[in-house]
C-alpha positions in Angstrom: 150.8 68.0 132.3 147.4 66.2 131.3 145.1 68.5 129.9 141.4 67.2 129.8 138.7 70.0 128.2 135.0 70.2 128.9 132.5 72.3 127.2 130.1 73.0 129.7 127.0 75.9 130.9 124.4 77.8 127.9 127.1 79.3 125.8 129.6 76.2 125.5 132.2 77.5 127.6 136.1 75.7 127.5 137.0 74.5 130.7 140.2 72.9 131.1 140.9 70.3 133.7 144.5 70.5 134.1 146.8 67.8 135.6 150.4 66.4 136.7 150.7 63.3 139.1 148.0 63.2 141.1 147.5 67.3 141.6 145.0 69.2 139.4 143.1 72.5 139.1 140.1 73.6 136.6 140.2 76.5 134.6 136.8 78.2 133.5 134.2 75.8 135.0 130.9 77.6 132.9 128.7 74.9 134.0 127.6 72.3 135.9 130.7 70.2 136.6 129.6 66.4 137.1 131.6 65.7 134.1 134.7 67.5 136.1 134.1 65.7 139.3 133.6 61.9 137.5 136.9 63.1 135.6 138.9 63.9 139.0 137.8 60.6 140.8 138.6 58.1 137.8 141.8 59.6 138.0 141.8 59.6 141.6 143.0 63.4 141.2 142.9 66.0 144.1 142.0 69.5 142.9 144.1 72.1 144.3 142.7 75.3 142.9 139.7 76.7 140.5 141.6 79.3 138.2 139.5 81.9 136.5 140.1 84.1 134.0 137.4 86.6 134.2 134.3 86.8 136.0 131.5 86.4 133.0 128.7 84.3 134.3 129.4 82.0 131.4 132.6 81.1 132.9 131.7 80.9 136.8 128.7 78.8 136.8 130.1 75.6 137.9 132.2 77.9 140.9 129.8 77.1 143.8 129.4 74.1 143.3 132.8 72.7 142.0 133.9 74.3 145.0 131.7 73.1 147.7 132.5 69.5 146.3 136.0 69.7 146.1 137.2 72.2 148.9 139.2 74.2 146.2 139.4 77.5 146.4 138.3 79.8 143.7 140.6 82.1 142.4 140.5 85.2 140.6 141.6 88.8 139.3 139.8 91.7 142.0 139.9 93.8 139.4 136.3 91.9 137.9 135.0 91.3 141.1 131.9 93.8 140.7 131.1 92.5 137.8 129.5 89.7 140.1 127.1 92.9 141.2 126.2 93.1 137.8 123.9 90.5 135.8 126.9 90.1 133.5 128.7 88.2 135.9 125.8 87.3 138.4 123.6 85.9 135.8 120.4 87.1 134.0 122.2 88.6 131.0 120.7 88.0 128.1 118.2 85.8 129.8 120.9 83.4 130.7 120.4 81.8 134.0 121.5 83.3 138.0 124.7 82.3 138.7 125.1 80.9 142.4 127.2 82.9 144.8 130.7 82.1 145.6 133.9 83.4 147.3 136.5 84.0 145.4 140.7 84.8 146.4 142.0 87.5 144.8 145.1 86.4 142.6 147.4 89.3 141.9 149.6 88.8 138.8 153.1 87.1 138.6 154.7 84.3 139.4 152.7 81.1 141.4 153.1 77.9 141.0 150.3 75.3 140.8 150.3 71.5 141.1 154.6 71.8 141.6 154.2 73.7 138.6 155.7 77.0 137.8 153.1 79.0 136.0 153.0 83.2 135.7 149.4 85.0 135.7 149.5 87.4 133.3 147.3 90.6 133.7 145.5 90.5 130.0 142.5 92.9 130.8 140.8 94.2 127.8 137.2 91.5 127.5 137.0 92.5 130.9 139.1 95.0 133.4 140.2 92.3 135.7 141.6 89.4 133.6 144.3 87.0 134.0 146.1 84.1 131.5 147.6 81.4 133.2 151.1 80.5 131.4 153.0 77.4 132.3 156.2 77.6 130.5 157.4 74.0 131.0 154.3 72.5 129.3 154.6 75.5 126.4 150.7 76.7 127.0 148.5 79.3 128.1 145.3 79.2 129.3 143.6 83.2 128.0 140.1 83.1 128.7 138.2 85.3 126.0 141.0 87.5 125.5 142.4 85.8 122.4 140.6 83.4 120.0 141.8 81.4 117.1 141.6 83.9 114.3 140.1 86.4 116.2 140.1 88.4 119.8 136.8 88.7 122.7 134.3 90.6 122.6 135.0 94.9 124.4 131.8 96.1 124.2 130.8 94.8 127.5 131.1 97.1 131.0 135.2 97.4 131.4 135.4 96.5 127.9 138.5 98.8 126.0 139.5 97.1 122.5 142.9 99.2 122.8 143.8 97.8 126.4 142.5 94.2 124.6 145.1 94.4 121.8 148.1 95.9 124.2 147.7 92.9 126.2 147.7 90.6 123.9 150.8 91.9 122.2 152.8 92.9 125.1 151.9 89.6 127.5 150.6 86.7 125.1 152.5 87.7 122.0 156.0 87.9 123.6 155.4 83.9 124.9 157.5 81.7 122.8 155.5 80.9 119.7 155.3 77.6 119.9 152.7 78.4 122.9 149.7 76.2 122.7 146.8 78.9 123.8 143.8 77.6 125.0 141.2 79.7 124.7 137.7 80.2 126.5 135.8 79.7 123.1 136.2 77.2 120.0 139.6 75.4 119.2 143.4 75.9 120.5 145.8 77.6 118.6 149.4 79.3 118.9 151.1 82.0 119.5 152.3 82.4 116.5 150.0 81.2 114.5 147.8 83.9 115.9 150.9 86.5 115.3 151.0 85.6 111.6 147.5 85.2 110.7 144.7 86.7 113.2 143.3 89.8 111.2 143.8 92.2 114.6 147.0 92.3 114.7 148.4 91.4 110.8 147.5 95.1 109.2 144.1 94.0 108.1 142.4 95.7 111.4 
């Protein structure tokens, strides 16, 4: 897998433009994706699917339109789907811009498989009620959203915010992955699994 990352929309948001052969999907597109699109047609990729992991308008503003050019359906936890009723997923929050409307799939968690590629969406709800990780075992990475940051964990104090259900997930679904797992996170740089085990401050006694 070829792993291309964009920082896109107001607050800088990680996408990841995620590839094998000539089959791809886009995790996270948080703005507007012209960079995405010239990506996919120099490598003459088709885009299969438009993975979210939660539905904060900083990760959902490149939906419509990503989608309306590429035919890909947008997929996503139901659990978050009213937050698109709510200017934290549909846009005015903290002045930040209206986020254009979009259907959306609801993906349930467990196993799928994307580009011939065996991946299991992992419920990690916590930032927000509704989120999902996207963990492809054979390329040892996860993609988490906002649920897990180098060093650090998102933010709960938003509507289906709960830091306790935030740090269950993490340990019970991210921290059990092999810790070797690259973890690609919504915000800032990579890490690992158990990097983040060993030295993020939430989970090593000093929280």
């Amino acid at each position: 897998m070829h792993i291309q990352t964009f920082t896109l929309g107001p607050l800088g948001t990680n996408g990841f433009l995620a590839s094998s052969g000539e089959r791809a999907v886009f995790v996270d597109p948080g703005g507007d994706p012209g960079p995405v699109l010239a990506a996919l047609g120099a490598g003459r990729l088709t885009l299969e699917a438009i993975l979210i992991t939660h539905l904060h308008c900083d990760h959902i503003y490149g939906c419509a339109a990503l989608a309306r050019a590429t035919g890909a359906p947008v997929l996503a936890g139901q659990g978050d789907a009213f937050l698109l009723d709510t200017e934290l997923g549909g846009g005015g929050f903290m002045g930040l811009p209206l986020v254009e409307s979009f259907e959306f799939a609801p993906l349930a968690p467990g196993p799928a498989q994307f580009m011939g590629l065996p991946c299991t969406v992992l419920a990690t709800p916590g930032h927000s009620p509704g989120s999902l990780s996207f963990h492809f075992p054979d390329q040892g990475l996860v993609f988490v959203g906002d649920v897990l940051f180098r060093r650090s964990i998102g933010r709960t104090d938003f509507p289906g915010g709960d830091t306790d259900v935030l740090l269950t997930a993490v340990r019970e679904r991210l921290f059990t992955l092999p810790p070797a797992t690259v973890v690609h996170s919504g915000h800032g740089p990579a890490t690992t699994v158990g990097d983040e085990m060993a030295h993020n401050p939430f989970f090593n006694g000093a929280f």
